[in-house]
VOLUM-483393 format. One record per atom (N, C-alpha, C, O): x, y, z. Coordinates in steps of 0.1 Angstrom, whole numbers, plus 5000, padded with zeros to 4 digits. Example, Ala and Ser with C-alpha at 12.3 -4.5 7.8 and 13.67 -1.06 7.14 Angstrom:
BEGIN
513249435078;512349555078;513249675078;514249675085;512849785071;513749895071;512950005079;513450115080;
REM end
This chain:
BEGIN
475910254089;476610224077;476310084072;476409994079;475710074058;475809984053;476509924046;477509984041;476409804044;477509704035;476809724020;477809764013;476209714015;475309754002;474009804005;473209774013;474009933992;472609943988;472009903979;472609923969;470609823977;470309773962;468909883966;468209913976;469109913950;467710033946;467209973933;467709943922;466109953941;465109823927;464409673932;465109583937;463209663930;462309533940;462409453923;461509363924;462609443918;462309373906;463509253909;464409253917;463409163900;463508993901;465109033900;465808953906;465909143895;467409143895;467309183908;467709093914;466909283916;467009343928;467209203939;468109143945;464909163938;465409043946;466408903949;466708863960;466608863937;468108793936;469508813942;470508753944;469108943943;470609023949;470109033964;470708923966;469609053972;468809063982;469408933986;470408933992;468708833982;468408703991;470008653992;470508624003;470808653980;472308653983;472908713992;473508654001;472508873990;472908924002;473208864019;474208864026;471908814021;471508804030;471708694036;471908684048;471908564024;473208454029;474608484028;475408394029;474908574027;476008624028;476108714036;477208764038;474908754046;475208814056;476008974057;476409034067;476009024043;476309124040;474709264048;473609274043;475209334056;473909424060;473809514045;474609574037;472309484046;471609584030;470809654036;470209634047;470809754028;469409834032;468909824010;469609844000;467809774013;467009744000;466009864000;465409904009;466009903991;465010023985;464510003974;465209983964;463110013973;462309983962;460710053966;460110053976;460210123954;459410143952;457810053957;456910073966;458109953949;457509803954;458009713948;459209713948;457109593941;457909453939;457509413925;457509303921;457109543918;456009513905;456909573894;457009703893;457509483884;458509503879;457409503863;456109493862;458209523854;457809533839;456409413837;455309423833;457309273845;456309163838;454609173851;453709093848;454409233861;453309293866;452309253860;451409193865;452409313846;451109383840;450809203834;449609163836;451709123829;451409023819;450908893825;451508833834;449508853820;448208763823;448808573826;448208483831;450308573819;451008423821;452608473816;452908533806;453408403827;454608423822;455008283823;455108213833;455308243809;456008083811;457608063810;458107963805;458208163814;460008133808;460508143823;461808143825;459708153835;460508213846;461308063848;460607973852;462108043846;463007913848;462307893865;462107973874;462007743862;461607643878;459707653876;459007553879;459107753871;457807743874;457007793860;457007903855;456207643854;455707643844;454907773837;455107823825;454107813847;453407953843;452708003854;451807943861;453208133856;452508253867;452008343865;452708393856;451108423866;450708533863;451808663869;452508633880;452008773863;452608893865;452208913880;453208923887;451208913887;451208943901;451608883909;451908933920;451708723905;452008653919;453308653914;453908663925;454308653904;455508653905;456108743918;456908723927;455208873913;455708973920;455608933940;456408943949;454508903937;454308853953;455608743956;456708773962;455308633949;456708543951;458408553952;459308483958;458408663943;459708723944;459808803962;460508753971;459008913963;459008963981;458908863993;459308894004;458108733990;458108653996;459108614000;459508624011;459808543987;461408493989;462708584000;463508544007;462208723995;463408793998;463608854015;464508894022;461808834015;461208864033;462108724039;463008724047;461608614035;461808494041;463208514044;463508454055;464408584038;465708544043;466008694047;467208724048;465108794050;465908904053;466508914067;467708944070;465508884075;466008874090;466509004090;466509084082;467108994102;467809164107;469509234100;470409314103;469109114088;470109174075;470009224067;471109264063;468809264057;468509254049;467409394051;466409374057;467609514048;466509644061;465609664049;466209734040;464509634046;463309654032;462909734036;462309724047;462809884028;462209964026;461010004015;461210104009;460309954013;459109964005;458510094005;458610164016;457910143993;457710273993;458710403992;458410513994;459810363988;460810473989;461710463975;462010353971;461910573970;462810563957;464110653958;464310753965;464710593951;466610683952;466010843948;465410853938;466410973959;466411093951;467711103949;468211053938;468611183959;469811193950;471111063962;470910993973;472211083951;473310983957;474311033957;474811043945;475411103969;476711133965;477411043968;477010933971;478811073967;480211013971;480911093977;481311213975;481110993987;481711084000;483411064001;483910953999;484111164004;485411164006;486111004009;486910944001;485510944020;485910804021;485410704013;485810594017;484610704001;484210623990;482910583992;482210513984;482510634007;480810564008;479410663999;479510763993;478810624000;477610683994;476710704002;476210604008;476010824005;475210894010;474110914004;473811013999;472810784004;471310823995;470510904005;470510904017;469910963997;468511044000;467410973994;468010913985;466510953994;464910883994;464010973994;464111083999;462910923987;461711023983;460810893985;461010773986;459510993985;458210883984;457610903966;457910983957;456710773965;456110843955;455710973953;455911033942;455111013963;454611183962;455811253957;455511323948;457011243959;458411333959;458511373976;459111483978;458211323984;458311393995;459611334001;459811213998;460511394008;461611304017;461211204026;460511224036;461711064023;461710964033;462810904039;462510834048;464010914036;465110854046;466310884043;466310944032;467510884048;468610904042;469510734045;468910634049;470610734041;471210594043;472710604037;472910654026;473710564046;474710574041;475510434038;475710374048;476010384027;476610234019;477610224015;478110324008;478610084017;480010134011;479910073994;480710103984;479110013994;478509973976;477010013976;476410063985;476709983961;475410043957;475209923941;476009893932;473709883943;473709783935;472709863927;471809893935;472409913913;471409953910;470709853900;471409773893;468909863901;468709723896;467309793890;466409713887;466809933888;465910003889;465109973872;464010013868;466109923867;465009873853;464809963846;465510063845;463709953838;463110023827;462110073824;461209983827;461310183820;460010143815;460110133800;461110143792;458910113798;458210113781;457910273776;457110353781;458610293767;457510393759;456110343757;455610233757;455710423756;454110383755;453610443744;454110543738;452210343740;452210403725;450810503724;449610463724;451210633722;450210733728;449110743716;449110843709;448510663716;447310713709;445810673714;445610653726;444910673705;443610683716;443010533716;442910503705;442810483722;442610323728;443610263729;443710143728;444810383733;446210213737;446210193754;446510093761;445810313758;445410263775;444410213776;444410143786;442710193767;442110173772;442410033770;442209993782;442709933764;443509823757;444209723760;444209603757;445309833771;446409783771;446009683781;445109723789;446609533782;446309413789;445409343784;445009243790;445009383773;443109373765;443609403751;443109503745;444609313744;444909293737;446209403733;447209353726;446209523737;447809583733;448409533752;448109533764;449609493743;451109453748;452309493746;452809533735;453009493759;454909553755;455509443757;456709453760;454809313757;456009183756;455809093750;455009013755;456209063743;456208983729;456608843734;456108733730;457808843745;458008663755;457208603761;456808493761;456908783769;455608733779;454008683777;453308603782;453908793765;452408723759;452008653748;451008583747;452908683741;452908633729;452408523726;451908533714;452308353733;451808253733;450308273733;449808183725;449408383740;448208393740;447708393732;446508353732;448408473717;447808503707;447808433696;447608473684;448008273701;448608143694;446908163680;445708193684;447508143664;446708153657;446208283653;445508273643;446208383658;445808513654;446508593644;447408533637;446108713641;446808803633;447008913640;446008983646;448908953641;448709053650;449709153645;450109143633;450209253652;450509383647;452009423657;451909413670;452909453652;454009483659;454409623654;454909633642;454309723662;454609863659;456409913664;456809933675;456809913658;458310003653;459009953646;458509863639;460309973645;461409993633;462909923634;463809883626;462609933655;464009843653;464209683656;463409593653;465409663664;465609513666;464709463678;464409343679;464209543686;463209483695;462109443685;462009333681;461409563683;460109503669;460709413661;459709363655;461609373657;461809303642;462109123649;462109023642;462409153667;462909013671;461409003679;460708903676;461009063685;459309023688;458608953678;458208833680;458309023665;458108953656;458608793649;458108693644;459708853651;460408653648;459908583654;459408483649;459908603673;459108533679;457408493678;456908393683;456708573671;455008553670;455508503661;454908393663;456108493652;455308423639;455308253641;454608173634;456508223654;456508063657;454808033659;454407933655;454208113664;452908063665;451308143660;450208073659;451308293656;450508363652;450208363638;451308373632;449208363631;448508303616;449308433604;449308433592;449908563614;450408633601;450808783610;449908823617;451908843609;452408933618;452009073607;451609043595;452109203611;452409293605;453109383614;453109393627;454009453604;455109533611;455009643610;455709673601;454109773615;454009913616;455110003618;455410033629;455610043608;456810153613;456710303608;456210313596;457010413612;456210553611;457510583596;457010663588;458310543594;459510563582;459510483573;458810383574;460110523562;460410383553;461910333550;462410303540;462310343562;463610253564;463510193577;462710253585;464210073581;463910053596;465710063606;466810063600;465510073618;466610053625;467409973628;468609973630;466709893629;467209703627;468209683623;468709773615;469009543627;470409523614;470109493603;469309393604;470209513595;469909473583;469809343580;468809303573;470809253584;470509103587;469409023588;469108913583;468809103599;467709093608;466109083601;465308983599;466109223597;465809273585;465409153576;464309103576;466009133570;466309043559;465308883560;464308843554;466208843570;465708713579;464208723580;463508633574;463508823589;462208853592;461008873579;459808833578;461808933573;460908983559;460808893551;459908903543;461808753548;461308633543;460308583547;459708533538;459908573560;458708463564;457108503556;456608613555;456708383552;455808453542;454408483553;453208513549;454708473564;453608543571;454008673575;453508723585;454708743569;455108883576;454608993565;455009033554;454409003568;453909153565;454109333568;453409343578;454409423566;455109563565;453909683558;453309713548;453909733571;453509843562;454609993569;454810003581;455110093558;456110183564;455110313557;454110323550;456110413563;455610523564;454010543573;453210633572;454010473579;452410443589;452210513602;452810463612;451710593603;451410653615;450710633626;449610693625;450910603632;449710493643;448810623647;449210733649;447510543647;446110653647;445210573661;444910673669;444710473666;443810433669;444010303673;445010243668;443310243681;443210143686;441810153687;441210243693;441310023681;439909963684;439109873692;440009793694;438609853695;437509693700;436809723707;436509843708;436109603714;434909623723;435609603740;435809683748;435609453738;435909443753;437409443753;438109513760;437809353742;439609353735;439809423725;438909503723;440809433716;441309533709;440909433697;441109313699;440509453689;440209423675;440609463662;440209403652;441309593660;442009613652;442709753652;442109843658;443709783646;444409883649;444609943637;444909873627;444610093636;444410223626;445910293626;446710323635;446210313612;447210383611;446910473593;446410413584;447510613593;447710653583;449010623572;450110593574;448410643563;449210563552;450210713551;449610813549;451610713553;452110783545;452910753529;453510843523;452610653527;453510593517;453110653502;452110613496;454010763495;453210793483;453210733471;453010773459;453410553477;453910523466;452310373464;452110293455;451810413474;450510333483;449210413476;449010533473;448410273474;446910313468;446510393476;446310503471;446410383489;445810413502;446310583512;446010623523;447310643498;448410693506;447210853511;446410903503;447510893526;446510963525;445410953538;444811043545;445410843537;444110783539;444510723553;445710713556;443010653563;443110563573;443010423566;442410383556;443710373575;443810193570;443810123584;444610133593;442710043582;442309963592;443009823598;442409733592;443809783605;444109633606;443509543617;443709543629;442609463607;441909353617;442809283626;443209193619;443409283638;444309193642;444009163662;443209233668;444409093665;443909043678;445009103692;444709103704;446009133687;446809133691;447809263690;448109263678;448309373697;449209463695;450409463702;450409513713;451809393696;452809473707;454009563703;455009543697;453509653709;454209773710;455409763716;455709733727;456809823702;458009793704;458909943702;459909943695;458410013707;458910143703;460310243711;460610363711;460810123718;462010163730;461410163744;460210153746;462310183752;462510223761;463410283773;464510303769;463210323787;463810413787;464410403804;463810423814;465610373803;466410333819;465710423830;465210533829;465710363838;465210453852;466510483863;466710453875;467410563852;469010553858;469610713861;470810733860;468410823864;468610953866;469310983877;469811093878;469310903886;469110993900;471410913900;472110943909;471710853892;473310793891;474110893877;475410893876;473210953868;473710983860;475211083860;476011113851;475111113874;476411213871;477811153883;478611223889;477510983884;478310893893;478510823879;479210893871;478110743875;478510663862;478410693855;477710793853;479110633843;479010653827;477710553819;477610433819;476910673814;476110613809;476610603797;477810633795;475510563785;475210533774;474410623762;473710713767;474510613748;473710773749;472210753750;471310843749;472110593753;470010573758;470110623772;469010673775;471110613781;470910693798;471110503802;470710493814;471510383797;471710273802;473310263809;474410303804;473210213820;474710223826;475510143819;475110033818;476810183814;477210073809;478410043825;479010113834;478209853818;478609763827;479709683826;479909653815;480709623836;481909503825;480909343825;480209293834;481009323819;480309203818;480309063827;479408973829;481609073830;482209013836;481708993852;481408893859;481609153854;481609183869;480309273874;480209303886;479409303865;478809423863;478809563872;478009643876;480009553871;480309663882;480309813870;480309793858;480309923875;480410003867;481210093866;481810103876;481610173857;482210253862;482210463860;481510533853;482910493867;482710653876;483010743866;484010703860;482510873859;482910963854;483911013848;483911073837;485010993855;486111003856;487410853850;488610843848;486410773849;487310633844;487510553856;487710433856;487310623869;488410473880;486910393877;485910423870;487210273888;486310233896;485310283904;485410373912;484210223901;483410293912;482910203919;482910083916;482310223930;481810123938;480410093940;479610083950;480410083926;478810113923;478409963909;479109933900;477509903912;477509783902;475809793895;475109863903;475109743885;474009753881;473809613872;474509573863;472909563877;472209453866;470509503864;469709573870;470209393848;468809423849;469109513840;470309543836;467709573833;467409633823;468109793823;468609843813;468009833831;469009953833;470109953829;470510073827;471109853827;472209853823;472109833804;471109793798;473609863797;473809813789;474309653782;475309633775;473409583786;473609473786;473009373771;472209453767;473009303766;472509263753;471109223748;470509233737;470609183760;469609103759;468909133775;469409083785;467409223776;466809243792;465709143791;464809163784;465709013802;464808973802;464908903816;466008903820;463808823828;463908833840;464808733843;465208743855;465108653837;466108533842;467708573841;468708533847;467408673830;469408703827;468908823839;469708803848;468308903842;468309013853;469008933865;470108943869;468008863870;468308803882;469508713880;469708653891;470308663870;471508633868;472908713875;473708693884;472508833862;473108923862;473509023881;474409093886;472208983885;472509033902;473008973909;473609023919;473008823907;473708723914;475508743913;476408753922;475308743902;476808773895;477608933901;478808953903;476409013902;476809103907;477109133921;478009223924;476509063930;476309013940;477708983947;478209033957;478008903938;479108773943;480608893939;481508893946;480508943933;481609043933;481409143938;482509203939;480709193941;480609293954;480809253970;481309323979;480109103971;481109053982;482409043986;482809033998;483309033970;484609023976;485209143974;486409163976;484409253969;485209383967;485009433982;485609533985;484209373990;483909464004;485009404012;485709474020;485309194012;485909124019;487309134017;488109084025;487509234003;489109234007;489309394005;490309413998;489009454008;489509584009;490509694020;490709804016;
REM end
């Protein structure tokens, strides 16, 4: 029996982890590995304490940290992902584990459950967005965005992610465009508003993304004009730009809890803010908490994650110490 389970290696997980473990609380940690969203990205300069890292050694740095204090508290399972999770008559939780294959790897039984399992990206399916991607298309506009300092670049969708990515490039990129497949966008209108003043911004709607170009990097990106109100309508339209990030949603990795908590109608757990604890189907309590992009929280990025776990952390300690 465990004192917690956290399911998720990413920077909210490990933060919860290393608490844990000064706190002496026995975990059993489950994670796939340690390679969270920012993995992929070539400099990350916002990690509060360290000027700029690349996406991999974060990753290494974060397991490092969490190895260094696990000791015979802390039980890391690498390689294993939540299959299913009940609740058992006396309020503990019963996981099952899978490998990446899907094959069964362990069972584990917890009297809390920290979920910290994140997000992925939609991805933008057309023909050169894998060959590209890291090679000029991107899904982080915090993370890369500085690279593309002076360029002209291209921000594909409609709502408040694309419209605040964008706010962000234009502090430093020679002129943005905003690709959206409609001719209304999702955004608040506010937002909206605010973004479409800057006289480096640029819109094109009704646009269908077609293509991604370059050689070694991406050099410009193709979209069909739906606009009938457009010279071009009809037609391919080419945009010279250095830079692609793709802001098209994304999508919780919160399946294997969906019928313990109340989701959201994106599948995001919602959380109290306060405590991030969550809550059960039925309305009580559950003894179940989630930080990190998985949840419904306002803003996902790695310093409020690993906040958010800490926080979660610290109230799950005393929901175990006084019960």
């Amino acid at each position: 029996m465990y004192d917690l389970a956290i399911i998720g290696g990413g920077p909210a997980g490990v933060a919860a982890g290393v608490y844990a473990a000064r706190k002496k609380l026995k975990t059993i940690f489950i994670t796939k590995d340690f390679e969270g969203q920012s993995s992929v990205s070539d400099g990350i300069e916002n990690w509060i304490g360290t000027v700029k890292i690349s996406g991999p050694d974060l990753c290494l740095s974060i397991e490092k940290h969490l190895r260094a204090y696990a000791a015979d508290i802390v039980d890391i399972k690498k390689g294993e992902l939540a299959g299913t999770i009940t609740k058992s008559t006396d309020g503990t939780y019963a996981i099952s584990t899978i490998t990446a294959a899907g094959k069964p790897a362990g069972s584990y039984t917890a009297k809390t459950i920290l979920v910290t399992t994140g997000s992925h990206r939609r991805k933008l399916d057309v023909p050169g967005a894998d060959t590209f991607e890291h090679k000029g298309v991107t899904y982080c506009a915090t993370c890369d965005g500085p690279v593309f300092e002076g360029q002209d670049v291209a921000v594909i969708g409609g709502g408040n992610a694309a419209f605040e990515s964008a706010a962000q490039l234009l502090a430093y990129c020679k002129s943005v465009t905003l690709v959206n497949r409609s001719d209304s966008f999702r955004a608040d209108p506010v937002t909206v508003e605010k973004v479409l003043a800057h006289p480096n911004m640029r819109v094109a709607k009704n646009a269908v993304p077609k293509e991604v170009r370059g050689d070694k990097f991406a050099s410009s990106f193709v979209y069909t004009d739906g606009d009938k109100n457009s010279p071009t309508f009809g037609k391919d339209v080419e945009l010279a730009v250095g830079g692609i990030f793709v802001e098209i949603g994304s999508l919780p990795t919160t399946d294997y809890v969906k019928n313990l908590v109340k989701l959201n109608a994106y599948g995001n757990i919602i959380v109290d803010p306060r405590t991030q604890r969550a809550e059960s189907l039925d309305g009580s309590k559950a003894g179940i908490w989630a930080a990190g992009d998985c949840t419904d929280g306002l803003y996902h990025q790695n310093n409020i994650a690993a906040g958010d776990a800490v926080k979660a952390l610290e109230d799950i300690y005393i929901y175990i110490k006084t019960r």
